[in-house]
C-alpha positions in Angstrom: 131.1 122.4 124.7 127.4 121.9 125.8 126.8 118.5 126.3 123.3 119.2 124.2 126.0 119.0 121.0 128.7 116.8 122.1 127.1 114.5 119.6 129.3 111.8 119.5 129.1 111.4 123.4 125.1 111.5 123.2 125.5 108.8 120.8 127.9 106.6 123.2 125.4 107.4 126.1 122.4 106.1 123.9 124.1 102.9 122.3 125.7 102.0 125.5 122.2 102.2 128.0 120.4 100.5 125.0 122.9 97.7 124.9 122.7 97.1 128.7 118.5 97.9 129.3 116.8 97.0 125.4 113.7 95.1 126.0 113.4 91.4 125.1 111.0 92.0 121.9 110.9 89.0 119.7 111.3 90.9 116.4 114.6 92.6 118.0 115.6 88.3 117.5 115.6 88.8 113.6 116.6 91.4 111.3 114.1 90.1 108.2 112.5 93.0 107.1 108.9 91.8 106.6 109.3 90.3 110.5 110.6 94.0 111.1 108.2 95.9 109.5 104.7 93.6 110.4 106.1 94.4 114.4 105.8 98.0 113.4 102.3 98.0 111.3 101.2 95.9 114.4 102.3 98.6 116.8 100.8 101.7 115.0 98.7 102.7 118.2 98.7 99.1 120.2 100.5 98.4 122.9 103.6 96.2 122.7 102.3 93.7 124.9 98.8 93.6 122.8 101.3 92.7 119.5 103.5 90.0 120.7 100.8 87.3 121.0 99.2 88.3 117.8 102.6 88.9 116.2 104.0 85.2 116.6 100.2 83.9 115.6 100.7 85.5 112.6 104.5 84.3 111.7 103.4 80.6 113.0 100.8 81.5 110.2 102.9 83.3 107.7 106.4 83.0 107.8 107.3 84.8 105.1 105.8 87.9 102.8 105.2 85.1 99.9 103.2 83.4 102.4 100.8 86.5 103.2 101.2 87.3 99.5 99.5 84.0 98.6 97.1 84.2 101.4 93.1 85.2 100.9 92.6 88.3 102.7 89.7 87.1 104.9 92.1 84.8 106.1 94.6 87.5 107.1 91.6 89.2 109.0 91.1 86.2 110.9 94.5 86.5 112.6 94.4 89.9 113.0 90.8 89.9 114.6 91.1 91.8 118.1 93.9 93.8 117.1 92.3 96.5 115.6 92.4 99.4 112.8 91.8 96.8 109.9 92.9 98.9 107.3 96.6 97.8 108.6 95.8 94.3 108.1 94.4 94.9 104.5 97.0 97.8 103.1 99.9 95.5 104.5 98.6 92.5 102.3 98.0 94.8 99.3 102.2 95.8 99.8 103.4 92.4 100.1 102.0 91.5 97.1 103.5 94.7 95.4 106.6 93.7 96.8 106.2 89.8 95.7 105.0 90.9 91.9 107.3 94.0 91.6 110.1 93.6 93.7 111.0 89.9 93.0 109.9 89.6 97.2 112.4 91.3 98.1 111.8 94.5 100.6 112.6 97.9 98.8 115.8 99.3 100.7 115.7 102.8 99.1 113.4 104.8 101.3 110.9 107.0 98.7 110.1 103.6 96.9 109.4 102.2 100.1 107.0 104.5 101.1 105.1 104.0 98.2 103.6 101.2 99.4 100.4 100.8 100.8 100.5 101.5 104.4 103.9 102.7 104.5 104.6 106.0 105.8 107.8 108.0 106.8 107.7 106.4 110.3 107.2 103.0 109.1 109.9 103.3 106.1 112.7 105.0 108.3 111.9 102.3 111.6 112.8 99.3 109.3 115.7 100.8 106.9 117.2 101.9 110.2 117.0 98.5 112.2 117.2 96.1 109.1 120.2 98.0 106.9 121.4 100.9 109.8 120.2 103.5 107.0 120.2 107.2 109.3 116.4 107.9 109.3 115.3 109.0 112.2 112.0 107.3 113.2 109.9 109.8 114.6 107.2 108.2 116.6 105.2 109.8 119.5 107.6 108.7 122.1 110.6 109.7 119.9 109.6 113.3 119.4 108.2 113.6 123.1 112.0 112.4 124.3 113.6 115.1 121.9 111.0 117.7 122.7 112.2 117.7 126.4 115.5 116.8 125.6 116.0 120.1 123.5 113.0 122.3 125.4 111.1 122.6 122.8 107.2 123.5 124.0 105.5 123.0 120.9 105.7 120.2 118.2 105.0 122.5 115.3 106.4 121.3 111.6 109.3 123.9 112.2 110.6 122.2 115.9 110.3 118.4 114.1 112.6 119.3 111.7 114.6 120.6 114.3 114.3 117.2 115.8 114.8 115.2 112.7 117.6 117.0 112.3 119.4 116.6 115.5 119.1 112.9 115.2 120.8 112.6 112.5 123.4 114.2 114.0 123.4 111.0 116.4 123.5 108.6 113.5 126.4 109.5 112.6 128.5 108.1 115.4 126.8 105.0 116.0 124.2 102.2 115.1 121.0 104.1 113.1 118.9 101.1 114.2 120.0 100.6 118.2 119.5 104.9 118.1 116.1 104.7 116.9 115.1 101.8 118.9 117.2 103.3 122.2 114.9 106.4 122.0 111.9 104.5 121.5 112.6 102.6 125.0 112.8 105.6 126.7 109.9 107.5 125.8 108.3 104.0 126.8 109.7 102.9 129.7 111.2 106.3 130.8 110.2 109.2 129.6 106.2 108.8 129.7 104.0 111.5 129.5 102.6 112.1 132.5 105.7 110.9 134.4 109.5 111.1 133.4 112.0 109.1 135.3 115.0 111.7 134.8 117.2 109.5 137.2 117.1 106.7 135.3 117.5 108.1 131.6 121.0 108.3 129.9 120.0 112.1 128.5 119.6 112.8 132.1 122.8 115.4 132.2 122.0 116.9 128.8 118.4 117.2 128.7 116.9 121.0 128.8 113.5 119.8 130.8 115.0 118.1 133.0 116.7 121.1 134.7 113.4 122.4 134.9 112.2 120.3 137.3 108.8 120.0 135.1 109.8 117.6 132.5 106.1 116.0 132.2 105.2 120.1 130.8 107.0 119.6 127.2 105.5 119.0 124.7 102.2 121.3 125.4 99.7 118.6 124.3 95.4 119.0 123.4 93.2 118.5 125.2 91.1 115.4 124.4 87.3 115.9 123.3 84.8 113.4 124.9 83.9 110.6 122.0 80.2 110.3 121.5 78.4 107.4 122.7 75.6 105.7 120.1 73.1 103.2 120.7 73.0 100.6 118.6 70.7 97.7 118.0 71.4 93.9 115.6 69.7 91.2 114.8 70.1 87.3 114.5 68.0 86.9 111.7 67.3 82.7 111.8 66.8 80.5 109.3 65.9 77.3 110.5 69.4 76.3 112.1 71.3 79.4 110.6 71.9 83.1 110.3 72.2 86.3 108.4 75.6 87.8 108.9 77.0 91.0 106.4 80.4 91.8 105.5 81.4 95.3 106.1 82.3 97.4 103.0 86.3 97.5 102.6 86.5 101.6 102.7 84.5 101.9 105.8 85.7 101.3 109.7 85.7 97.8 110.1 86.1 97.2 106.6 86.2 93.3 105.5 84.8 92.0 108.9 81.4 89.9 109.4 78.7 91.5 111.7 74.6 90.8 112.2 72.5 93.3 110.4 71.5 96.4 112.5 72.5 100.2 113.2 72.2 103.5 114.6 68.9 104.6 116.4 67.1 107.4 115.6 65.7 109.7 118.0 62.4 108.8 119.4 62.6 105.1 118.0 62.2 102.1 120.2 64.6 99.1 120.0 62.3 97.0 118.0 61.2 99.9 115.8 65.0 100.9 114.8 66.2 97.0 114.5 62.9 96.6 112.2 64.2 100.0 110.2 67.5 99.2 109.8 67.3 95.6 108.2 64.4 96.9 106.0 66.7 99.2 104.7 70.3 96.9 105.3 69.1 93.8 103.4 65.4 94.2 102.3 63.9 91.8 105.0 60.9 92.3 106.9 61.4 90.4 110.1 59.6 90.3 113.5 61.9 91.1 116.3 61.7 87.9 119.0 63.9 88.1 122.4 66.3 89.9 123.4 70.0 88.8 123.9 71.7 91.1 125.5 73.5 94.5 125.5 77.3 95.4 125.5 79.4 98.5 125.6 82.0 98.9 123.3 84.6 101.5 123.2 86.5 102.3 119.8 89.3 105.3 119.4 87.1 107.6 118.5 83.7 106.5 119.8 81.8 104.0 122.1 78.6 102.4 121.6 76.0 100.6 123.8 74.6 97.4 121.1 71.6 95.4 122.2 70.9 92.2 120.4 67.8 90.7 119.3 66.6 87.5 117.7 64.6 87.8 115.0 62.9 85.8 112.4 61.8 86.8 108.6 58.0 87.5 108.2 57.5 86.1 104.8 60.9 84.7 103.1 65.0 85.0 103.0 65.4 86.8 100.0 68.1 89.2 100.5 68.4 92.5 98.7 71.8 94.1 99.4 74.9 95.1 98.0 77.2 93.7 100.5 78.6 90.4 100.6 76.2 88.3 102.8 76.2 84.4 103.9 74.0 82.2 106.2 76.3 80.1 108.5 75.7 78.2 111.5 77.2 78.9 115.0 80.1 76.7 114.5 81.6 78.6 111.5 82.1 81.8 113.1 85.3 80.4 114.4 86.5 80.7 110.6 85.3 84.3 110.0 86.7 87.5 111.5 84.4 89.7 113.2 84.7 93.1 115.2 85.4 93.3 119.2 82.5 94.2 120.1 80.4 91.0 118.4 82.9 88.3 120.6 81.6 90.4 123.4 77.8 88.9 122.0 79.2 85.6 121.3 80.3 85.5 125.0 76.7 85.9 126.0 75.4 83.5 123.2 77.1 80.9 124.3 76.0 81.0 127.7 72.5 81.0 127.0 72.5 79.2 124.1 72.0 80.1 120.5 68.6 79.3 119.2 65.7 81.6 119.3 
């Protein structure tokens, strides 16, 4: 029989390599399902070694669902400041409370209810049924289908060759531990079987993978070609008052949603710094200001774009009335330690502090 479908001895070969080379993850310590699934919402596109620090600030925080339940979401943004794609943060706060007011805080354990939930797709849904309660869902992730790709030689990832994939999985799962499966094949398209280089010799499909007896493993799956991300120039302003500032809160639906940042934007064409700052708080918060020194500038880069912000401090021409629809507050320095803001403003802070903070 080809060793491709000797099922039963794949599924020996993957439990048995996991058992002996699994990395030391601290939610691989507990088999709560809110622990489980925050690790995975906090590793949608971040690196594992980005998530552990911020994933034990959180539980030190919130050590239970009821506790981010209860919790005020500007709080939650606080801990999860640095980390990223926001909308994680927020749609994971909207599903614990689902679960806390609908579910008697208890995690769903039937899969289409679970993926109800805010936040919660396939891949999240079939990662933590499979490690908390060894339900067969394969957990197909970027490493998992680039594993099985190779493993079975297939080129493309079309919809048809996933199913494929899905399929053969589940295969797998049914001579051994859904969970250790899952999280055995996400090691090894980590750790093993990377994109740009795959470490046959040391991976337990070695004798049954397809690619590998191509010699050109790193060729499957065919991948795009990534387009360059636009750059923009942008331009804020520390808008004093006496001993404090203007700072705006980022509408919910947008990127950034729910964070704190100074007033400011996008430059036009042919505008100078000073006329584009001026432009952009007229129009952001119905000040008319005169723009004093500059800060600084920082470059930024996001997944889909970069910018290049230079900051200014500025100062009202006639009064502080504000005339916006966004949540605004004037704080002092010392409070921004309570607020989340974007990346790219620490970057700013960084520089403030250094030279001081007063215009």
């Amino acid at each position: 029989m080809n060793n491709m479908y000797n099922t039963n001895n794949i599924t020996e070969q993957l439990i048995t390599w996991y058992s002996k080379h699994k990395r030391d993850l601290p939610w691989r310590h507990s088999k709560d399902p809110y622990k489980i699934w925050l690790s995975e919402i906090m590793l949608q596109q971040t690196q594992v070694d980005t998530v552990i620090p911020y994933y034990k600030k959180w539980l030190n925080k919130y050590p239970t669902l009821k506790d981010v339940a209860h919790a005020a979401e500007g709080d939650l943004l606080k801990i999860w400041e640095g980390l990223g794609y926001y909308n994680r943060c927020r749609n994971f706060k909207k599903a614990c409370d689902i679960v806390l007011s609908d579910y008697k805080g208890k995690v769903p354990t039937d899969f289409h209810a679970f993926i109800k939930m805010p936040g919660v797709g396939e891949y999240i849904a079939a990662a933590v049924l499979s490690i908390v309660h060894d339900k067969s869902y394969p957990a197909l992730d970027g490493n998992i289908m680039r594993v099985l790709s190779r493993f079975m030689k297939k080129k493309t990832l079309s919809r048809y060759n996933k199913k494929v994939i899905y399929n053969h999985i589940c295969k797998w799962m049914k001579f051994g531990s859904p969970g250790d499966i899952n999280q055995a094949l996400m090691d090894i398209g980590s750790q093993i079987c990377k994109p740009n280089q795959a470490h046959c010799y040391k991976c337990p499909l070695e004798n049954s993978c397809r690619a590998t007896k191509t010699n050109l493993p790193e060729s499957y799956p065919t991948t795009k070609q990534n387009k360059p991300i636009p750059n923009y120039d942008v331009v804020t302003g520390i808008i004093w008052d006496h001993d404090q500032f203007l700072i705006l809160q980022r509408n919910e639906m947008n990127h950034l949603g729910g964070l704190w940042e100074f007033p400011g934007g996008k430059m036009k064409n042919g505008e100078s710094q000073s006329e584009a700052l001026i432009r952009e708080i007229k129009e952001e918060c119905g000040l008319e200001v005169y723009v004093k020194s500059k800060i600084g500038s920082i470059k930024h880069v996001y997944s889909h774009f970069s910018i290049h912000m230079t900051t200014f401090h500025c100062v009202s021409k006639n009064n502080t009335i504000i005339k916006t629809t966004q949540p605004y507050r004037w704080i002092k320095p010392i409070q921004i330690k309570d607020l989340p803001f974007p990346k790219a403003n620490h970057k700013l802070f960084s520089i403030l502090n250094k030279q001081g903070w007063h215009v």
